[in-house]
N, C-alpha and C positions, 0 to 999 in steps of 0.2 A: 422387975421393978423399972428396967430401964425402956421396955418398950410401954409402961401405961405412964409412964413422962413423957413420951413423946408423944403418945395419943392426948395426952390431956395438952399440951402444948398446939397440937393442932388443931384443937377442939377451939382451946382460947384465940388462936389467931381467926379462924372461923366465924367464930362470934363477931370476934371485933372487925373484919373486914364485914360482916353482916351489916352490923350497926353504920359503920359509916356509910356503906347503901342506903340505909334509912335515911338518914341525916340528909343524904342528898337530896333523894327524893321529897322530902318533907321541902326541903329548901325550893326544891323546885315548885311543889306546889301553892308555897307561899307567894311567888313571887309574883309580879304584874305582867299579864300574855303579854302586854303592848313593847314589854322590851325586850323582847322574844325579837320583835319586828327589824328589819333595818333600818338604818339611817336615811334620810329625806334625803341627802348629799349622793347615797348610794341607789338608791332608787331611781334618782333624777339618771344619773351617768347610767346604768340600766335601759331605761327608756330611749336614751338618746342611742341605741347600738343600733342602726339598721341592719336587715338581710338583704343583700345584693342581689336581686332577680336576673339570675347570670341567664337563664333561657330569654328572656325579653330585649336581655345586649344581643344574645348570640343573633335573634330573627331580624334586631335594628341593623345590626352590622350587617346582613347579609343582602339587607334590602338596598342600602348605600351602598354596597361593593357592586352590587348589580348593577344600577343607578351609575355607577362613576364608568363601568366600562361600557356600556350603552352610550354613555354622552362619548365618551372618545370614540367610540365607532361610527357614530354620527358626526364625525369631524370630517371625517373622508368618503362612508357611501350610506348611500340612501335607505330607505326602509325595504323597496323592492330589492337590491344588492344584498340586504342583511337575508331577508326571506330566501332569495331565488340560491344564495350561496350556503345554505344552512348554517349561516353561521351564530344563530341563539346557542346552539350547543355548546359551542366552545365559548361565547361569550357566558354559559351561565358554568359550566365548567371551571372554568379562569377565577370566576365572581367566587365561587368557592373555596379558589384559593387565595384572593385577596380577602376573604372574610376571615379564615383562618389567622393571617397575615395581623389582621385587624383588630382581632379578637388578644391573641398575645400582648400585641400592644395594649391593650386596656386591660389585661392582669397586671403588666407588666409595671404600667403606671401607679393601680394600686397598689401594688408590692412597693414599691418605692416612696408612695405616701403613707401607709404604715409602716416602713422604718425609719423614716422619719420624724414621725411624730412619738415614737418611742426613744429615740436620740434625746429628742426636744425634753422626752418626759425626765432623763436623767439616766439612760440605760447603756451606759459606757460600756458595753462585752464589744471587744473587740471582733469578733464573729458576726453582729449584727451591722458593722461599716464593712466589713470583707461580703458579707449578702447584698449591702445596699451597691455595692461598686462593680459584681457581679451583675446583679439585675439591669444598673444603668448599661452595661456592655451591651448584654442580650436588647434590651431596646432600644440603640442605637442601631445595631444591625437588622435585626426586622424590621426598622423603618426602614432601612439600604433597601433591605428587600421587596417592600412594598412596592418603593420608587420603583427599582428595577422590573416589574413586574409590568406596573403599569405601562412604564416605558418600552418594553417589549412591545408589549398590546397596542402600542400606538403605532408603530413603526410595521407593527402587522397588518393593521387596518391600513396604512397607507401601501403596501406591499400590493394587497392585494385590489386596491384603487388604479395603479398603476397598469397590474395585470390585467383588469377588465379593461380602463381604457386601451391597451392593445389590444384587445380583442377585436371591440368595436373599431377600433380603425382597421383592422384587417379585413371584416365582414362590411364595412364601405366600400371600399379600396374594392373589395369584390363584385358587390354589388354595380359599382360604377362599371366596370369593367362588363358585365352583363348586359347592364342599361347599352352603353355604346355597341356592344354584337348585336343587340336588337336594335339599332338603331341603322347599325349599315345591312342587315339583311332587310327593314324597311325601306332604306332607300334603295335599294335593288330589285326590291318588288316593285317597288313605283315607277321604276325606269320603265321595268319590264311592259308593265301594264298602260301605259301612253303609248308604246308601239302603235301604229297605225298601220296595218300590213297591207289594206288597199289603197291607201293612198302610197303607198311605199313603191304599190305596183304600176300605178298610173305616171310617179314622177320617174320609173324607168320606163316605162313606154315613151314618157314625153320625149325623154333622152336619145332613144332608139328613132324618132319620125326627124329629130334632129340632126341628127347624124346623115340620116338619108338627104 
């Protein structure tokens, strides 16, 4: 007896969790699709989300980092110096790692403006001011870095400004020295070659009828 009680008791909850599936479903297809839909308010904030085209920063920055260590190499030597010294390589080398450099910095900055605009929104976790004061650190020192970076590269370019023109003053300095060897074995040819040997010999004959 006691087990077709509890069969009939399962039967009845059965049912009645049936039914109110129906009920739902009924309700649901009463109702009007349009408020199914979201709110205009929410839609709108939707819309406004952009995707940040991180490859399109990444090729802007890298064209700038190129651009900015070119122009400081053009501060100290010339375009034939850049060629004759190989130095594009290291200047796009470098550029790469000022892009890096540069690149951080523009996460960094938007990290820092979406936590703040979540502050703004009323988002007091104290974890999100301990992320925002972390992040401000991290981009104060990649900027350190950047400078230093750059600052290196300039003092490299004049480095090696310095070292060409000793070059060239050495290879003058030599040169001159060459010019004046050919210059006094020119005059020494030229002496040579006025000699007059017969008249040399008549003014010692003249000498010798003199004597007599």
């Amino acid at each position: 007896m006691s087990d077709n009680k509890d069969k009939v008791t399962q039967l009845r909850q059965n049912i009645s969790s049936l039914e109110g599936e129906m009920r739902g479903l009924s309700e649901m297809l009463d109702s009007n699709p349009e408020d199914l839909l979201a709110n205009n308010d929410l839609l709108d904030s939707i819309q406004d989300i952009q995707i940040f085209d991180y490859e399109k920063e990444i090729i802007c920055i890298k064209e700038d980092s190129y651009e900015t260590l070119d122009c400081l190499s053009k501060l100290y030597l010339s375009a034939e110096d850049i060629i004759t010294k190989n130095l594009n390589n290291i200047i796009k080398n470098d550029a790469e790692n000022l892009s890096d450099l540069k690149f951080t910095i523009s996460c960094n900055k938007r990290a820092i403006i979406s936590l703040m605009k979540n502050i703004d929104m009323g988002i007091n976790d104290p974890l999100m001011y301990t992320g925002l004061g972390a992040v401000q650190k991290e981009l104060r020192e990649t900027i350190k870095l950047s400078y230093d970076l750059q600052k290196k590269m300039l003092l490299f370019y004049k480095d090696i400004r310095d070292e060409l023109a000793q070059i060239k003053t050495i290879q003058i300095n030599e040169e001159d020295q060459y010019d004046q060897y050919e210059t006094i074995e020119d005059e020494d040819d030229s002496a040579l070659h006025i000699v007059d040997f017969n008249k040399l010999a008549d003014e010692v004959d003249e000498l010798r009828k003199n004597k007599n």
